[in-house]
BALUM-333737 format. One line per field, with one value per residue (C-alpha): residue number from 1; residue in three letters; x negated, y negated, z negated. Coordinates in nm, 2 decimals, always signed. Last residue first. Example, Ala and Ser with C-alpha at 12.3 -4.5 7.8 and 13.67 -1.06 7.14 Angstrom:
num: (2,1)
residuo: (SER,ALA)
xx: (-1.37,-1.23)
yy: (+0.11,+0.45)
zz: (-0.71,-0.78)
//
This chain:
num: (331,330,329,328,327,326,325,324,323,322,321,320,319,318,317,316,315,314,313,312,311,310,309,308,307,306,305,304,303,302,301,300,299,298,297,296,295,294,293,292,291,290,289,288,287,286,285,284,283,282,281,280,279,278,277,276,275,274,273,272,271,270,269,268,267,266,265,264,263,262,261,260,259,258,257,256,255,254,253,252,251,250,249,248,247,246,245,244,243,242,241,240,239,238,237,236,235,234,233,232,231,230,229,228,227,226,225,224,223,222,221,220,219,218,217,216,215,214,213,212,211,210,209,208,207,206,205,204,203,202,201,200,199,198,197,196,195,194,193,192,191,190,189,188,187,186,185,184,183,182,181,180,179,178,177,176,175,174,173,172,171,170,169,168,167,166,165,164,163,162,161,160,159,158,157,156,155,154,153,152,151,150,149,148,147,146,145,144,143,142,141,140,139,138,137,136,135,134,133,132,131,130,129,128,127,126,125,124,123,122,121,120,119,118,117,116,115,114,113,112,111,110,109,108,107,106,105,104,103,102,101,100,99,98,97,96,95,94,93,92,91,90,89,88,87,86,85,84,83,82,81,80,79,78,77,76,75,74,73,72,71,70,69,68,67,66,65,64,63,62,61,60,59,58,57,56,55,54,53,52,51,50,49,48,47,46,45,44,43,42,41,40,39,38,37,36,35,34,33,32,31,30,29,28,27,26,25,24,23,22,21,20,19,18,17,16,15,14,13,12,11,10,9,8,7,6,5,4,3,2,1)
residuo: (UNK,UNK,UNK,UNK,UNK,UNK,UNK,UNK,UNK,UNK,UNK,UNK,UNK,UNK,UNK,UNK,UNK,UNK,UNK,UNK,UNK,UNK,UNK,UNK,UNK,UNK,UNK,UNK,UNK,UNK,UNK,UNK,UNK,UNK,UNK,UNK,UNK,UNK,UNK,UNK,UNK,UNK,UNK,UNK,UNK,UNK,UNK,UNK,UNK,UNK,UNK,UNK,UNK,UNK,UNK,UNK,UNK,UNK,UNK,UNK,UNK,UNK,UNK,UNK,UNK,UNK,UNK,UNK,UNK,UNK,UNK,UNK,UNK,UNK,UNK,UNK,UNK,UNK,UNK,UNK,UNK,UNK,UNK,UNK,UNK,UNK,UNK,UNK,UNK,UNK,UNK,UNK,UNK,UNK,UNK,UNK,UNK,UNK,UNK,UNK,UNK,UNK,UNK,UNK,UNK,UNK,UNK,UNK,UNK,UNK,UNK,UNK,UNK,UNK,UNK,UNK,UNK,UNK,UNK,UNK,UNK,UNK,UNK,UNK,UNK,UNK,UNK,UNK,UNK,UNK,UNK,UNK,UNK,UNK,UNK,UNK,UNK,UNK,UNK,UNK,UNK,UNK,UNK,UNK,UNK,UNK,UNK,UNK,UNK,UNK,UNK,UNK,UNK,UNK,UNK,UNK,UNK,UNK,UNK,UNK,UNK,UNK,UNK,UNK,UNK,UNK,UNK,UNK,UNK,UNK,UNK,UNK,UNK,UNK,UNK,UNK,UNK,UNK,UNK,UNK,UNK,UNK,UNK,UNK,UNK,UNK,UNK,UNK,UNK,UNK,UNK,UNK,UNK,UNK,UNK,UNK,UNK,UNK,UNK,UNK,UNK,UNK,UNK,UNK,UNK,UNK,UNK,UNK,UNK,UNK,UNK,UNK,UNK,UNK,UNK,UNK,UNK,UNK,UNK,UNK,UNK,UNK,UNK,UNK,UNK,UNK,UNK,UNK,UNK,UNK,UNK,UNK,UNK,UNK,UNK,UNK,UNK,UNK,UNK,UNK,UNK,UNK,UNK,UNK,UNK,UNK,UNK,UNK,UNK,UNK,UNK,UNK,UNK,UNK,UNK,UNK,UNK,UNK,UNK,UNK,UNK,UNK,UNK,UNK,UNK,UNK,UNK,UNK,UNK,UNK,UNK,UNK,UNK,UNK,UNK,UNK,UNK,UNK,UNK,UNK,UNK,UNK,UNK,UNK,UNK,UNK,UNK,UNK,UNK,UNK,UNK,UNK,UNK,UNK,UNK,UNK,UNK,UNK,UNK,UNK,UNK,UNK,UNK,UNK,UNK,UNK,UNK,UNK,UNK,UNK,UNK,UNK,UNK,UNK,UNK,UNK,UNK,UNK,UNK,UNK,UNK,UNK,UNK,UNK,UNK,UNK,UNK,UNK,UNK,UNK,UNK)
xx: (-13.06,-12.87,-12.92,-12.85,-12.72,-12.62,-12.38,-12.28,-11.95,-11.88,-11.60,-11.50,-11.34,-11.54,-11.68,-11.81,-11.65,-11.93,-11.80,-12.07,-12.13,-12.30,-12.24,-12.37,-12.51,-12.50,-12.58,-12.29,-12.25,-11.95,-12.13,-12.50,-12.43,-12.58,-12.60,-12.60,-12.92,-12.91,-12.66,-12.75,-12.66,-12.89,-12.83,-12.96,-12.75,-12.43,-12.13,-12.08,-11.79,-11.91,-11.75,-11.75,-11.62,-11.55,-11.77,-11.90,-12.10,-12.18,-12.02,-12.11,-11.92,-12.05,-11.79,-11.96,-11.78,-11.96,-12.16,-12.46,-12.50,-12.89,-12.89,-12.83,-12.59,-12.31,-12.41,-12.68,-12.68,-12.88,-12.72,-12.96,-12.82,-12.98,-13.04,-13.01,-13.06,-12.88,-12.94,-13.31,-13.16,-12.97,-13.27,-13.24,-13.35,-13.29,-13.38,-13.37,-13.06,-13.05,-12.74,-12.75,-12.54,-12.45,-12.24,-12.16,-12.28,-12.15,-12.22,-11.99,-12.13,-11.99,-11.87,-11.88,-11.58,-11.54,-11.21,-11.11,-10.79,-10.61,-10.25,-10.21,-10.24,-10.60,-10.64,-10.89,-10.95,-11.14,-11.21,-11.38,-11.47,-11.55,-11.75,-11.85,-11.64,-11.32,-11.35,-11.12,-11.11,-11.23,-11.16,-11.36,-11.31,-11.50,-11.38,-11.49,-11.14,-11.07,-11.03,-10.67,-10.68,-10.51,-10.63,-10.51,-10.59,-10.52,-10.83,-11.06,-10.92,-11.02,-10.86,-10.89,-10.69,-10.82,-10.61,-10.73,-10.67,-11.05,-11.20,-11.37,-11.70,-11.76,-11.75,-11.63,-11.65,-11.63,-11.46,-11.53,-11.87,-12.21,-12.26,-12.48,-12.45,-12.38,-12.34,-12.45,-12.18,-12.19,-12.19,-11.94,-11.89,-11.59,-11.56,-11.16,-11.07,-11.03,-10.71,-10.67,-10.47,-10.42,-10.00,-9.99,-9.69,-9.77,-9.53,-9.43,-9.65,-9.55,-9.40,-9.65,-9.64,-9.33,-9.32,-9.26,-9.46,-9.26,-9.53,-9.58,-9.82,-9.97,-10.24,-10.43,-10.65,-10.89,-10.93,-10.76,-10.38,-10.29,-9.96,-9.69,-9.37,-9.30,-8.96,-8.75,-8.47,-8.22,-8.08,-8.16,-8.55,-8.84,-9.12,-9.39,-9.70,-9.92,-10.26,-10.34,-10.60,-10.58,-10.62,-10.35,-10.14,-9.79,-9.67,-9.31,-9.22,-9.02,-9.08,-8.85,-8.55,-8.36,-8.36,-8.49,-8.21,-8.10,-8.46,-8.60,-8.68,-8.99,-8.99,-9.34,-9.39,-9.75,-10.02,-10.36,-10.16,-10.30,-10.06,-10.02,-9.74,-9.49,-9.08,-9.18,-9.14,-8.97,-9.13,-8.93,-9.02,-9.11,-8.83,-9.00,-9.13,-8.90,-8.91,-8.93,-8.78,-9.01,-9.06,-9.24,-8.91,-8.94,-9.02,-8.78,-8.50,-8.24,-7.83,-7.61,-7.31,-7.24,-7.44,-7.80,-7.99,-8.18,-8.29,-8.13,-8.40,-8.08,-8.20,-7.93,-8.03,-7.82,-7.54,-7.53,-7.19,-7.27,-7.09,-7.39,-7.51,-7.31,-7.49,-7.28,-7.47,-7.52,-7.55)
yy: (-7.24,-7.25,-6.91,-6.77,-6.52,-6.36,-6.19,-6.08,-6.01,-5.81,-5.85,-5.66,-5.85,-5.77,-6.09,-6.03,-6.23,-6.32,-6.42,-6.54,-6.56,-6.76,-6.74,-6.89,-6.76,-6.94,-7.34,-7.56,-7.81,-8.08,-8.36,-8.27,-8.20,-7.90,-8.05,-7.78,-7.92,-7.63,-7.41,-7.14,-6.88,-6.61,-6.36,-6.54,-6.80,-6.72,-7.00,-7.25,-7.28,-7.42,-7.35,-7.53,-7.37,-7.59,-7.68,-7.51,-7.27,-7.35,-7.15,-7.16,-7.08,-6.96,-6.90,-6.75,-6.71,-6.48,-6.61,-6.41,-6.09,-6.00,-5.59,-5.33,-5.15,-5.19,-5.62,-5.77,-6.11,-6.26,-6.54,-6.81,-7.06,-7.36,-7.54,-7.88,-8.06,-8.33,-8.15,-8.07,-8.10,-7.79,-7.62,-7.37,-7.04,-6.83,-7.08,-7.11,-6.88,-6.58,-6.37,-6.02,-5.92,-5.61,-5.46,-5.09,-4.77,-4.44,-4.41,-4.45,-4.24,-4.34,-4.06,-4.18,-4.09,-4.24,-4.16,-4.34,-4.38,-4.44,-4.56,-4.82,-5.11,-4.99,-4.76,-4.78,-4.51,-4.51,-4.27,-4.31,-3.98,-4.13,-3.91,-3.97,-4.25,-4.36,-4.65,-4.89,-5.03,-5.37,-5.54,-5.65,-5.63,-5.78,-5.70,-5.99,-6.22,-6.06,-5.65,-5.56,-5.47,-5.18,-5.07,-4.70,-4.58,-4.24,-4.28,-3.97,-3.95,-4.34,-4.46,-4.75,-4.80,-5.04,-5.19,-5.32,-5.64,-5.73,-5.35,-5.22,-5.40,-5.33,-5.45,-5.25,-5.38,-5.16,-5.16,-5.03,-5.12,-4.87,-4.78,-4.54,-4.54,-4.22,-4.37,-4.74,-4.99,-5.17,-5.20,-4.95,-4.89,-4.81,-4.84,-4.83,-4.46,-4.45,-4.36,-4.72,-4.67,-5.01,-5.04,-5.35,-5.35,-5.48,-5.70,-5.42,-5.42,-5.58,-5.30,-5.08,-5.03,-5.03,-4.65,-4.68,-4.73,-4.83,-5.01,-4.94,-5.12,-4.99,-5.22,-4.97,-5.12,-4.93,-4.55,-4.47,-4.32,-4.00,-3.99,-3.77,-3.82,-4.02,-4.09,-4.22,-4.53,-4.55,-4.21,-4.01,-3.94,-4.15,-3.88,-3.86,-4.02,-4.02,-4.21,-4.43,-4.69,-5.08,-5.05,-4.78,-4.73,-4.55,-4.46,-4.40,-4.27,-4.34,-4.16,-3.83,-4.06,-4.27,-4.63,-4.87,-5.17,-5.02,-5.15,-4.87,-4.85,-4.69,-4.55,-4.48,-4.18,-4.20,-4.03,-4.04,-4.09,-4.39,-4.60,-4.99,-5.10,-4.91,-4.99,-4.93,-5.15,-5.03,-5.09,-5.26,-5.12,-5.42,-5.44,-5.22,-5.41,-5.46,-5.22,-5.44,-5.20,-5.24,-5.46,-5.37,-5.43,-5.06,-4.87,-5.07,-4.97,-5.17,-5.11,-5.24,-5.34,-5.66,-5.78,-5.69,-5.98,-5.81,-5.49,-5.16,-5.04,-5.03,-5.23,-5.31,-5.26,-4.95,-4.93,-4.56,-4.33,-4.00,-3.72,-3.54,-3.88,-4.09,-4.42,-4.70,-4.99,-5.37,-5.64)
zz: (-25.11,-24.79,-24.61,-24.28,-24.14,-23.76,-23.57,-23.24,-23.02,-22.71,-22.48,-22.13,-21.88,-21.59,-21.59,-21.93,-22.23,-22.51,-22.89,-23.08,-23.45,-23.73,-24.07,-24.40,-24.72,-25.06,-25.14,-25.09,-24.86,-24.92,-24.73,-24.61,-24.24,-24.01,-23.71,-23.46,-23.21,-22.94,-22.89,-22.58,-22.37,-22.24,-22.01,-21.69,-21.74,-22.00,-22.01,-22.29,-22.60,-22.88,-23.30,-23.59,-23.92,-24.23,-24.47,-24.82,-24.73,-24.37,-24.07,-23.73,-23.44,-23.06,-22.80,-22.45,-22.18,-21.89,-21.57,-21.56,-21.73,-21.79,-21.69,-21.93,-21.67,-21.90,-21.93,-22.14,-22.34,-22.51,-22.76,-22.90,-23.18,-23.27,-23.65,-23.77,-24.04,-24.29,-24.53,-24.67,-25.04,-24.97,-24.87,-24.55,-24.46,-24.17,-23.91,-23.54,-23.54,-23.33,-23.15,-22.96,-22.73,-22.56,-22.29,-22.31,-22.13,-21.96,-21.56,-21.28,-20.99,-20.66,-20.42,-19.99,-19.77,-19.43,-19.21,-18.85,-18.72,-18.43,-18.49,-18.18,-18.36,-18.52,-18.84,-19.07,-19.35,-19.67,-19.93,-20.25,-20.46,-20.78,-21.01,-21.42,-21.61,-21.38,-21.12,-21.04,-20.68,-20.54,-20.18,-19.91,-19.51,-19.23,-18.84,-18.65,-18.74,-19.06,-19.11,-19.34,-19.68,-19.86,-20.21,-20.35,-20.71,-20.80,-21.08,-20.95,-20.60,-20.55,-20.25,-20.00,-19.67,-19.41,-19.15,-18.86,-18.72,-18.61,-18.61,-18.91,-19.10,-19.47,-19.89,-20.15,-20.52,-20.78,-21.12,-21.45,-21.44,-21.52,-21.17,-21.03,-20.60,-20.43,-20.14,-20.17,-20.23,-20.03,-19.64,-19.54,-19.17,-18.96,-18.64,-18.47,-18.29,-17.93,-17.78,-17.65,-17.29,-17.18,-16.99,-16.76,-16.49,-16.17,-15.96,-15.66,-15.38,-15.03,-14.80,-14.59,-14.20,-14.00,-13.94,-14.33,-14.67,-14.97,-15.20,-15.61,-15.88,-16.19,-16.37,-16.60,-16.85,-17.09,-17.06,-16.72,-16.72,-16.56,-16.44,-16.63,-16.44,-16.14,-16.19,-15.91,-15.83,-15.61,-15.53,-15.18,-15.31,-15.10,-15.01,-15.21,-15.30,-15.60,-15.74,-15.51,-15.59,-15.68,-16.03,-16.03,-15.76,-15.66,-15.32,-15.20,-14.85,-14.54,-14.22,-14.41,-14.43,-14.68,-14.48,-14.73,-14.78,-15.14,-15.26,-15.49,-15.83,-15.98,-16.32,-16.43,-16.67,-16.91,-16.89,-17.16,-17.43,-17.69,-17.56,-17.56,-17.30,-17.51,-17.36,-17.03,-16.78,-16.50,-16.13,-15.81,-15.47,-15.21,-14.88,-14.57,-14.28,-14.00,-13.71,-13.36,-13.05,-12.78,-12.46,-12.12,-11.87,-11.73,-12.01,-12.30,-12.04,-12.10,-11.97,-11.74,-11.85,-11.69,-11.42,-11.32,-11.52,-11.75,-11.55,-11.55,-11.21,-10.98,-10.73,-10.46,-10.09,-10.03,-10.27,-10.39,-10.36,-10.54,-10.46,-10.28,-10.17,-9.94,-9.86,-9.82,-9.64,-9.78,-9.53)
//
């Protein structure tokens, strides 16, 4: 049987527990104490980052838009961390708007994957997909192979050769002829290209610069020296009698370029010319500074007896010419 018990102005069931468990009828509320559970916070939702529009910097900080999911509660047990490479770098407390600014982070030389987390009385969120920015503020090599500094040149024209970074682009000027040569490194780095040069100093100047806009600056003055290619032509004989034809002669051209070394590789054109009968002409290529015509037939029909010619016509690589001379007689 149940008893009334008068309390103060309370009225109390005796006999009826009145602990607020599941189970006590209608309306009765939970105490988390007395029946051992707890209220379950869920995890926070993942931040989302901003990609910035420059990925590759040469800055050492950059700003890092962070947008956050409209879900997270916006109160002082929530906050907002940002990482770099796996380490915190700030953390504040998450703004009433949607999305936040951290401005002027410090970026690491070289890589710098940037994630974010929400962290709440939950734990921490998942981290944000990581946004990649390198910081390259270093400036490319630069190293000239040939020519020497302060190398004596007797050509008109130079040929630079050197070693930048792979993709970067090398500017090449000549201060003395205006000139300006651009050329971009290969694969590992190599570069060539060939500037003018003007009689007495060249100061040559070149600068590489790398995707990001670093630079680096070598100068080196090249002396370009007055002189002129030569030849000089021989025949096998300088005296011939007109009842000796049919005969035949050679021709010998030697050949020396501005610096007054043997020039390999230029056109020769050697002609002949017999009193009498037309001109014949050979065109061969230098070796060594010499080129040669060996076994000119010289023929009987129509020769008369007076002086003949013999000349050659040499074309340097570089474009310059030089010709030579020489006699002979038919008697």
């Amino acid at each position: 049987m149940l008893a009334l018990l008068v309390v103060g102005t309370s009225i109390v069931l005796a006999g009826q527990s009145l602990s607020g468990r599941e189970g006590d009828g209608p309306g009765a509320s939970v105490n988390p104490a007395a029946t051992g559970s707890s209220v379950v916070m869920p995890v926070p939702a993942a931040p989302t980052l901003v990609v910035p529009e420059q990925t590759l910097v040469t800055a050492r900080t950059t700003d890092i838009g962070v947008a956050i999911p409209a879900s997270v509660p916006r109160d002082d047990t929530y906050r907002l961390r940002l990482y770099i490479n796996g380490e915190v770098v700030r953390e504040r407390r998450l703004p009433p708007r949607d999305s936040v600014t951290f401005r002027s982070v410090d970026l690491v030389p070289g890589q710098n994957a940037i994630r974010a987390a929400i962290v709440g009385p939950a734990g921490e969120s998942l981290h944000s997909a990581p946004v990649m920015i390198t910081r390259d503020d270093v400036a490319p090599m630069l190293r000239v192979a040939e020519p020497a500094p302060d190398a004596h040149l007797h050509a008109d024209r130079t040929l630079v050769r050197g070693r930048t970074e792979a993709g970067a682009e090398v500017t090449l000027t000549n201060a003395a002829t205006a000139d300006e040569v651009k050329v971009v490194g290969n694969n590992d780095g190599r570069f060539e290209a060939t500037i003018g040069l003007a009689t007495g100093s060249n100061a040559l100047t070149l600068v590489a610069r790398d995707a990001v806009g670093n630079r680096r600056r070598v100068t080196l003055t090249i002396i370009r020296e007055d002189g002129e290619a030569s030849v000089r032509l021989t025949v096998s004989r300088e005296s011939i009698a007109l009842l000796e034809l049919p005969a035949s002669m050679s021709l010998s051209a030697f050949i020396t370029d501005a610096s007054g070394a043997p020039a390999d590789g230029a056109d020769v054109t050697f002609s002949m010319s017999v009193p009498g009968q037309s001109t014949i002409t050979f065109p061969t290529t230098s070796s060594a500074g010499v080129a040669v015509w060996n076994g000119v037939r010289l023929p009987r029909e129509g020769a008369l007896t007076g002086q003949g010619f013999a000349t050659v016509l040499v074309t340097l690589p570089t474009g310059q010419s030089v010709q030579g001379s020489a006699t002979f007689s038919v008697r």
